[in-house]
N, C-alpha and C positions, 0 to 999 in steps of 0.2 A: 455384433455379439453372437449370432446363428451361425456367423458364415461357416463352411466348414462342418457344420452340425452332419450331415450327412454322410461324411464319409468316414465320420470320426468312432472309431469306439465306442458305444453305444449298447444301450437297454431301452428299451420304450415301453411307456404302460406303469402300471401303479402299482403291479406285483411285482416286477422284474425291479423296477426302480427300488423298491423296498428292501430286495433281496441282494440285490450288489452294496446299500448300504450296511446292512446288516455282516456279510464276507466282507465288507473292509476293499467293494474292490473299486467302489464309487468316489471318483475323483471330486467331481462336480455334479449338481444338479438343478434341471430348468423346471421351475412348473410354470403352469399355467392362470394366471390371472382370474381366469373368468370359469374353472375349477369350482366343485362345494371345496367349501372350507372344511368338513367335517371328513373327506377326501386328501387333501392337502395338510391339516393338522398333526397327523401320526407321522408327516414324510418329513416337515419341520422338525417334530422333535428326533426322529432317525440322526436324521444330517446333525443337529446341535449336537445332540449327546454322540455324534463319530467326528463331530468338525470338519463336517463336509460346508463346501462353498455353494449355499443357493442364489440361484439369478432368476427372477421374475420374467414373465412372457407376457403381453398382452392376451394373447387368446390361444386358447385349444387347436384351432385350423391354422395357426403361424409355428407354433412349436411343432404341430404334425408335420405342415411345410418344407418346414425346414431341417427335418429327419428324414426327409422323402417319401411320407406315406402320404395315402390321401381320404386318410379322417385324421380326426383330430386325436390331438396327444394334451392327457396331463401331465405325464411328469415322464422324465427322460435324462437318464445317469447318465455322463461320460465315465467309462470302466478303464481300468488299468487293465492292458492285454498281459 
């Protein structure tokens, strides 16, 4: 489901994430499982009300991972270039 996560098009972070759904340029979105809820709740309804596709992560240090960075990530848009 990650593979690929790295090289791909990409926003990282809970502002940026927020911001490419908002411009329409957020294809998809990963959060993070182990996230506040109160964190991750405004980024559900983003994607719902734009019909963005979310996919769940186990944890913050796997979705970071697997972006390439090395802390962790909540939430991370694949962006239309």
């Amino acid at each position: 489901m990650l593979a690929g996560l790295e090289k791909a098009a990409k926003v990282v972070g809970i502002k940026q994430t927020k911001k490419a759904i908002r411009e329409s340029r957020a294809v998809k979105v990963y959060l993070a499982a182990d996230a506040e809820e109160r964190v991750l709740r405004p980024i559900h309804e983003l994607c719902r009300e734009g019909s963005v596709t979310v996919d769940m992560v186990e944890s913050m240090n796997e979705l970071g991972a697997a972006c390439g960075i090395e802390v962790g990530a909540a939430a991370v848009a694949l962006i239309r270039e």
